[in-house]
C-alpha positions as CSV (number, residue, x, y, z in Angstrom):
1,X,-14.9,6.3,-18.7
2,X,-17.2,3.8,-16.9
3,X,-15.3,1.0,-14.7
4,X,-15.6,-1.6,-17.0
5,X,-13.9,0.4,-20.1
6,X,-11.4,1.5,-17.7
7,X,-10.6,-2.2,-16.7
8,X,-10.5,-3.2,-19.8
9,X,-8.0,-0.4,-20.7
10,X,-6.0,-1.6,-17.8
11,X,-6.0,-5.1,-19.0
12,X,-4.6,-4.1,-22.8
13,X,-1.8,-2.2,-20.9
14,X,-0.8,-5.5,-18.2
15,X,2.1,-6.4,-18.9
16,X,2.6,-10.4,-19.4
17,X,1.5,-12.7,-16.9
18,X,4.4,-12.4,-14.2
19,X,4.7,-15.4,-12.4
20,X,5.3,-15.4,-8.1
21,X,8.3,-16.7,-6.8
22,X,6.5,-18.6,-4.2
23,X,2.9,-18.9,-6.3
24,X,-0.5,-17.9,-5.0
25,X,-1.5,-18.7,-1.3
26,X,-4.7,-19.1,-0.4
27,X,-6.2,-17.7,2.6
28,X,-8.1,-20.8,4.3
29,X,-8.7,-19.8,8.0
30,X,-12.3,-18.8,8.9
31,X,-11.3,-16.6,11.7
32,X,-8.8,-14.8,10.2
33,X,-11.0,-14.0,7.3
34,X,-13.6,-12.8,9.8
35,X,-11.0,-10.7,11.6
36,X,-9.3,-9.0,8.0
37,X,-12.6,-8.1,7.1
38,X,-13.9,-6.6,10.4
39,X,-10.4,-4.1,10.0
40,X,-12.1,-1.9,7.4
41,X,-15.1,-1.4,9.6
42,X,-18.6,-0.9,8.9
43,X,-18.4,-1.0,5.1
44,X,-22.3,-0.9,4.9
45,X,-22.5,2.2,3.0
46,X,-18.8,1.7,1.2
47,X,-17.2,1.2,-1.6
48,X,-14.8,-2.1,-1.3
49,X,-12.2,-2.7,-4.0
50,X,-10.5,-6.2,-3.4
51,X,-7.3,-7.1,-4.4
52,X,-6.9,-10.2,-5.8
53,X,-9.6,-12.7,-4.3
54,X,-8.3,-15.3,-5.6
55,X,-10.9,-18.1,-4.4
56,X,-13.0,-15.5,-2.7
57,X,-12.3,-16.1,0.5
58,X,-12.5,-12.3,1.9
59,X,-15.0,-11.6,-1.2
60,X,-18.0,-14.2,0.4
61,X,-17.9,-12.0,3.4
62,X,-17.5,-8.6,1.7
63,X,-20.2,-9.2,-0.4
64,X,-22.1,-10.2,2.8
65,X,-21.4,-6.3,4.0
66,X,-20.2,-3.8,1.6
67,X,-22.5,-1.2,-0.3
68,X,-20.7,-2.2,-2.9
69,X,-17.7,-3.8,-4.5
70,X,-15.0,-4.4,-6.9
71,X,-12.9,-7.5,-6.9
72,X,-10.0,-7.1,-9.1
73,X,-8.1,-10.2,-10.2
74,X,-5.4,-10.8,-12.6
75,X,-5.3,-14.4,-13.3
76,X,-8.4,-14.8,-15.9
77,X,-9.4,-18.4,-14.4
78,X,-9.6,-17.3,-10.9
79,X,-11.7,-14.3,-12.1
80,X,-14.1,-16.3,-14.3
81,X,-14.9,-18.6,-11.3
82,X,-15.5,-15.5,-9.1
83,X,-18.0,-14.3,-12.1
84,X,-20.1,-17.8,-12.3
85,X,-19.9,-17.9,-7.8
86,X,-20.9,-14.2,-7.4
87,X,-23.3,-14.1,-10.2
88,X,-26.3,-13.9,-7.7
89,X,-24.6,-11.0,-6.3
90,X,-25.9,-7.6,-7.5
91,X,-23.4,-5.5,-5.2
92,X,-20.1,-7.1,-6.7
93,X,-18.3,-6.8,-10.2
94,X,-15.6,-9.0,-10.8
95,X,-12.8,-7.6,-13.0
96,X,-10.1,-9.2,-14.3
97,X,-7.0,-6.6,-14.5
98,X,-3.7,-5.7,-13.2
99,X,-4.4,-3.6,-10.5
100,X,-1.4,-1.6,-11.2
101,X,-3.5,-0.5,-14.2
102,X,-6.7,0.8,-12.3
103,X,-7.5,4.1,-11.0
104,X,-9.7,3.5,-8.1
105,X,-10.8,7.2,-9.0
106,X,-12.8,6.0,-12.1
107,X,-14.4,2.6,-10.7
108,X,-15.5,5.8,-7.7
109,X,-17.1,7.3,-10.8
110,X,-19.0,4.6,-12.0
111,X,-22.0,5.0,-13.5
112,X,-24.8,4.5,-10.5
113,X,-22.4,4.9,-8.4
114,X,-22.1,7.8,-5.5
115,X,-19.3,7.2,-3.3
116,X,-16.4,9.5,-2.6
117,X,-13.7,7.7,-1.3
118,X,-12.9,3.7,-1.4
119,X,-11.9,1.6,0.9
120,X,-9.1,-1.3,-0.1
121,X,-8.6,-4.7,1.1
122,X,-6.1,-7.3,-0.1
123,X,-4.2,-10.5,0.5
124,X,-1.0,-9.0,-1.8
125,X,1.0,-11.1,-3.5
126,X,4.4,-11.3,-1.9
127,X,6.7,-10.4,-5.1
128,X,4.5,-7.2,-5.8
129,X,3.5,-5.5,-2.2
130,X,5.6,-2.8,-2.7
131,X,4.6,-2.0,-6.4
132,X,1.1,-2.5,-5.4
133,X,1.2,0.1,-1.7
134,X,3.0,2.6,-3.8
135,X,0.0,3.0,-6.9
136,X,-2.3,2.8,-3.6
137,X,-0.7,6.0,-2.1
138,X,-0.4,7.8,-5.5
139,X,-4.5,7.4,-5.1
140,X,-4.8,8.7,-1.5
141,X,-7.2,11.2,-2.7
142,X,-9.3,8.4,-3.2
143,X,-9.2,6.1,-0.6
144,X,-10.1,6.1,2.9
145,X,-8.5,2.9,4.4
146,X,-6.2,-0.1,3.5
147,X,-6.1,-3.3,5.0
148,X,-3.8,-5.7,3.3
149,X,-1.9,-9.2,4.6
150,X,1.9,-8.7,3.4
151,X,4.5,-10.7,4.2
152,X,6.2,-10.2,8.1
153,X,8.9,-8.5,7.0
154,X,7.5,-6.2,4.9
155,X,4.8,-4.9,7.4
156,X,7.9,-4.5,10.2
157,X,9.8,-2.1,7.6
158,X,6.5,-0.6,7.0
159,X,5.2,-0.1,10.9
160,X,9.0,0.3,11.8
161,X,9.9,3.4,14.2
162,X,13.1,5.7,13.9
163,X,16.3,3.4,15.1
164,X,15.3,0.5,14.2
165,X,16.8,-1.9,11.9
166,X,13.6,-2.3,9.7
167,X,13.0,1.7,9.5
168,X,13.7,2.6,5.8
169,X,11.9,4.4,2.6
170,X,9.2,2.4,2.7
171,X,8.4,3.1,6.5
172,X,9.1,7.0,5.1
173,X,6.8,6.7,2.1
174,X,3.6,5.0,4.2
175,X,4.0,7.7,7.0
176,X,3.9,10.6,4.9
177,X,0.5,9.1,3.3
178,X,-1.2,7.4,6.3
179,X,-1.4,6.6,10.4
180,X,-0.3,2.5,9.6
181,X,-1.1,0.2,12.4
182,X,0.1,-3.7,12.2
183,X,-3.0,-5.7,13.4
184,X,-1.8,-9.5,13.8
185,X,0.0,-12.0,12.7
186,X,-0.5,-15.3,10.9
187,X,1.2,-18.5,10.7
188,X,2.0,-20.0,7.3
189,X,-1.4,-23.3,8.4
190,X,-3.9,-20.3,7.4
191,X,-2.7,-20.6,3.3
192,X,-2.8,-23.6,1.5
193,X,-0.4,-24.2,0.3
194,X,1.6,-23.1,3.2
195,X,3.8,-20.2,2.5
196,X,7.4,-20.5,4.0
197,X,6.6,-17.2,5.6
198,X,4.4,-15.5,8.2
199,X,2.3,-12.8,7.3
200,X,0.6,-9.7,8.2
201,X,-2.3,-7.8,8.5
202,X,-1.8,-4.2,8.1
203,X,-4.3,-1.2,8.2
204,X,-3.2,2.5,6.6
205,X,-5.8,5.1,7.8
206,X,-5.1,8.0,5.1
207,X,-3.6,10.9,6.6
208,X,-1.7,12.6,3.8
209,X,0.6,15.2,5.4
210,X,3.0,16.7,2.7
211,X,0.4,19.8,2.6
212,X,0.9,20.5,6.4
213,X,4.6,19.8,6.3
214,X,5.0,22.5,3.5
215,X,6.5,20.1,1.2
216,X,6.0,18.5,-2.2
217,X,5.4,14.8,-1.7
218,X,7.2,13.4,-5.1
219,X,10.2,15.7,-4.5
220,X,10.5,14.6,-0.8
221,X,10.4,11.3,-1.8
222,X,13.3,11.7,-4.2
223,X,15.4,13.7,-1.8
224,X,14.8,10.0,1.0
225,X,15.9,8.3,-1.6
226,X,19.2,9.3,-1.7
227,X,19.6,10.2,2.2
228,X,18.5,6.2,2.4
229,X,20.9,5.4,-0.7
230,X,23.4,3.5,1.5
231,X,22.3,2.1,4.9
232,X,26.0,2.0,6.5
233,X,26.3,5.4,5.3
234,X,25.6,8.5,7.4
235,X,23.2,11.0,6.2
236,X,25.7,13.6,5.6
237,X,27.7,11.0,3.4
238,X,24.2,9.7,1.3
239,X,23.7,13.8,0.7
240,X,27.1,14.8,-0.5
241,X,26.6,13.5,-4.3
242,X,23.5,16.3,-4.5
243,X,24.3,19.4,-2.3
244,X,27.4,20.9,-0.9
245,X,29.0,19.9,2.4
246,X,28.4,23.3,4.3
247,X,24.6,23.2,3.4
248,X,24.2,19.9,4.4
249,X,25.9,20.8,8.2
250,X,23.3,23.7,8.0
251,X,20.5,21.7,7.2
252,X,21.2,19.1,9.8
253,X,21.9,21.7,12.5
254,X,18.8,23.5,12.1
255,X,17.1,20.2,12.4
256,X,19.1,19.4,15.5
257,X,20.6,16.9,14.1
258,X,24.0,15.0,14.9
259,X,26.2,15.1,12.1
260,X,27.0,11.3,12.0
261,X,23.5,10.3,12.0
262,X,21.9,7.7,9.9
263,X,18.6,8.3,7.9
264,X,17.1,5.4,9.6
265,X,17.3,7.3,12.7
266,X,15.4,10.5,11.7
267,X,11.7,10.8,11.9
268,X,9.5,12.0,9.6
269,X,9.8,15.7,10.7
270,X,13.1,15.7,10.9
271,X,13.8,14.3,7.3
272,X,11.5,17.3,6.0
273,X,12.8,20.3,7.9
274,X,16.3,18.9,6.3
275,X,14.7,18.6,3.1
276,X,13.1,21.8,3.5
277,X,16.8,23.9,4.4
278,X,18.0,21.8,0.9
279,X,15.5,22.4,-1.0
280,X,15.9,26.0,-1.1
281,X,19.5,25.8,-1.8
């Protein structure tokens, strides 16, 4: 299916216009565009799929650099302005879709088209980032970098380490699918209108490493899930609903593992040599 039938698929299965609890916020600093944009690196020979450009802001400069690229934007407006201001452009196709509804596999396969992997860039809407970084790992195989602005918050959970307060499921789930690094900050004077919030730049290099921790990625996921159920609960309490108490002591002493530790304390390995004892249960 070429990119634009597969958009257009995507469009018929959006669901209705969802509307942001804070709206949109438009990235209007010059430097920090500069500086987003210079985080995916020498995209020369690359494939770029943007994430809602919304005014084109990062898309001026992409288009400057990129082999080629994508813009996908769901509000229909925004996305026929982009057509009539890029239309000069013969390296960018603007799309108007739900991203949650493209495969960044197919717009790889477009026709003329010769590129393995993508890279991804995005200022993400607020209410969706988490919607939006999971479909992004469920397409690892296709992409080779993320860099995306997310709320402050959201990127300290997600670049959080083991012990501390922000470390959760989503620090988990971006770990097991890429090295993420939090790049800078930005006041709430670089949007218009002003957010009430900072935000974040974030860049996810792709490291998948379910196949080298001799685990199945979906299952492992399910299995943090639960040990991350309750955050005032200890690991061994989160676990009993699934697997029996003695297992669970095994599990966590083979791991070296105290028995009244939290989830949010456990690294990555650890969570999967538990998982791994369970599993086999």
């Amino acid at each position: 299916m070429s990119a634009h039938r597969q958009v257009n698929a995507a469009r018929r299965k959006a669901p209705a216009l969802r509307k942001p609890k804070f709206g949109q916020n438009f990235l209007v600093d010059a430097s920090a565009t500069r500086r987003i944009v210079d985080a995916l690196g020498d995209i020369n020979q690359s494939l770029v799929v943007e994430i809602g450009p919304g005014r084109g802001a990062l898309t001026r400069m992409l288009a400057e650099r990129a082999g080629h690229m994508f813009a996908i934007e769901f509000d229909s407006m925004l996305a026929q302005q982009l057509r009539v201001a890029f239309a000069g452009s013969k390296n960018v196709e603007i799309v108007q879709a739900d991203f949650l509804g493209v495969s960044v596999a197919e717009l790889l396969h477009s026709p003329e088209l010769h590129y393995k992997r993508a890279k991804v860039i995005g200022n993400i809407p607020y209410y969706i980032t988490s919607d939006i970084l999971l479909r992004l790992f469920e397409q690892h195989e296709s992409i080779e970098t993320i860099v995306v602005m997310v709320q402050k918050e959201v990127a300290d959970r997600l670049s959080a380490k083991p012990g501390s307060r922000d470390y959760g499921l989503l620090t988990v789930t971006a770990n097991l699918f890429a090295e993420v690094e939090q790049l800078f900050t930005l006041p709430p004077s670089a949007f218009s209108p002003s957010p009430q919030v900072y935000s974040s730049v974030l860049r996810f290099r792709i490291a998948p490493k379910a196949s080298d921790l001799q685990i199945d990625a979906h299952e492992f996921l399910r299995f943090c899930k639960l040990a991350f159920a309750q955050k005032r609960k200890t690991l061994f309490n989160n676990l009993r609903s699934r697997y029996t108490e003695k297992r669970i002591r095994e599990a966590m002493q083979e791991a070296a593992v105290h028995s009244n530790a939290r989830a949010e304390a456990l690294s990555l390995s650890q969570l999967t040599q538990i998982y791994r004892v369970l599993k086999n249960d």
